[in-house]
TORPAMI-172871 format. One line per 8 residues: their letters; for each residue x, y, z of C-alpha. Coordinates in steps of 0.5 Angstrom, whole numbers. Layout:
# residues N
A) X Y Z; ...
This chain:
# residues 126
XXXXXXXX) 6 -206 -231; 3 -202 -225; -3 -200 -226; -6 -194 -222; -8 -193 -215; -15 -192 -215; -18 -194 -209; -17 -195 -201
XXXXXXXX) -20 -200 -198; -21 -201 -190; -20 -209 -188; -20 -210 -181; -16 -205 -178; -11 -204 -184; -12 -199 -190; -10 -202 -197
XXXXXXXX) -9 -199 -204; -12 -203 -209; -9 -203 -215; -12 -206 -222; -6 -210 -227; -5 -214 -233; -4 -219 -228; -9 -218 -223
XXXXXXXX) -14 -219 -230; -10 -225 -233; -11 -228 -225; -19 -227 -227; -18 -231 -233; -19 -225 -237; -15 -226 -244; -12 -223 -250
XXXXXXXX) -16 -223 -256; -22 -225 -251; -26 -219 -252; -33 -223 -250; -30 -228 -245; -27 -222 -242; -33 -219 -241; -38 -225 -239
XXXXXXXX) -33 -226 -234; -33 -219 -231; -40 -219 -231; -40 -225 -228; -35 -222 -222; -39 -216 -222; -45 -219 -221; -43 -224 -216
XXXXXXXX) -41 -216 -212; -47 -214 -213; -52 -219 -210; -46 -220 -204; -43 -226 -206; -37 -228 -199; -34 -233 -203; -34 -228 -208
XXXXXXXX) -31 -222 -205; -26 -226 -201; -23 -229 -208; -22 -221 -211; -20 -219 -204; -13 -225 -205; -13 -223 -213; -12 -215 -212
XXXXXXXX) -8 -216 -205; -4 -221 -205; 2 -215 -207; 0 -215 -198; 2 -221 -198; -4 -222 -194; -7 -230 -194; -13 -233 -196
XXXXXXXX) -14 -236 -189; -13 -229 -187; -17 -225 -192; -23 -229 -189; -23 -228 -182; -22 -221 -184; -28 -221 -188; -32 -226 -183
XXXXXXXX) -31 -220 -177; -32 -214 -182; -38 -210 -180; -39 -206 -186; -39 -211 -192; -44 -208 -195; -39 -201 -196; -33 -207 -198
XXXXXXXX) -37 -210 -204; -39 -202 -206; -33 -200 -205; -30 -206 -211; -35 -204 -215; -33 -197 -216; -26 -200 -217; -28 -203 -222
XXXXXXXX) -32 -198 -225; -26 -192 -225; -20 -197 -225; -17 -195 -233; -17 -202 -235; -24 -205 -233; -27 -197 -234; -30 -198 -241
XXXXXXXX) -32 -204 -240; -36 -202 -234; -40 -197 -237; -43 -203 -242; -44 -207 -237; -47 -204 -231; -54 -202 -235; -55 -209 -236
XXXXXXXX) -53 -212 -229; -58 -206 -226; -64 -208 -231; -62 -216 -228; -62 -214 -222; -70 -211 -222; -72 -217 -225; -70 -221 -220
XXXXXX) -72 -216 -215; -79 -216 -219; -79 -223 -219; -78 -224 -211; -82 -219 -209; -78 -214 -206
């Protein structure tokens, strides 16, 4: 099942369409009939975006464009000499924020990810 297009991404000198499938969420660990596993997971992934995680973009970047046939050593280097990794996590973000099929859950889980993110800002000073 193909999902939608929703978003280009820019990774080295190449644009790729990003595109969100059952089988891109199955590759997360997401299940049927795991409405709470899902969401933590989810979550967490989106969390780890947000806070700038490499390992964890360079693992979205190979489940969501191994359709390019891109390798895990080369998404790494890519993302290791990209000068706007700041715009790529924000850019999967919004992915997943828009895609059809992670869109609902989103809405529920970015308030709460954002309050987080203020508390441990508080608690860090910054």
């Amino acid at each position: 099942m193909k999902g939608t297009i929703m978003k280009k991404i820019k990774l080295g000198t190449k644009t790729y369409n990003l595109e969100l499938t059952l089988n891109n969420l199955k590759d997360f660990g997401m299940l049927p009939s795991k409405v709470e596993d899902n969401t933590a997971k989810l979550a967490e992934l989106i969390a780890a975006l947000r806070l700038g995680d490499a390992f964890t973009l360079c693992e979205v970047l190979e489940k969501l464009l191994a359709k390019d046939g891109l390798t895990s050593e080369e998404i790494e280097e890519l993302v290791s000499k990209d000068k706007n990794l700041d715009t790529l996590f924000d850019d999967l973000v919004d992915f997943f924020s828009t895609a059809p099929l992670t869109k609902r859950m989103m809405k529920k889980i970015l308030p709460t990810l954002d309050n987080s993110l203020k508390e441990m800002d508080a608690k860090l000073g910054q």
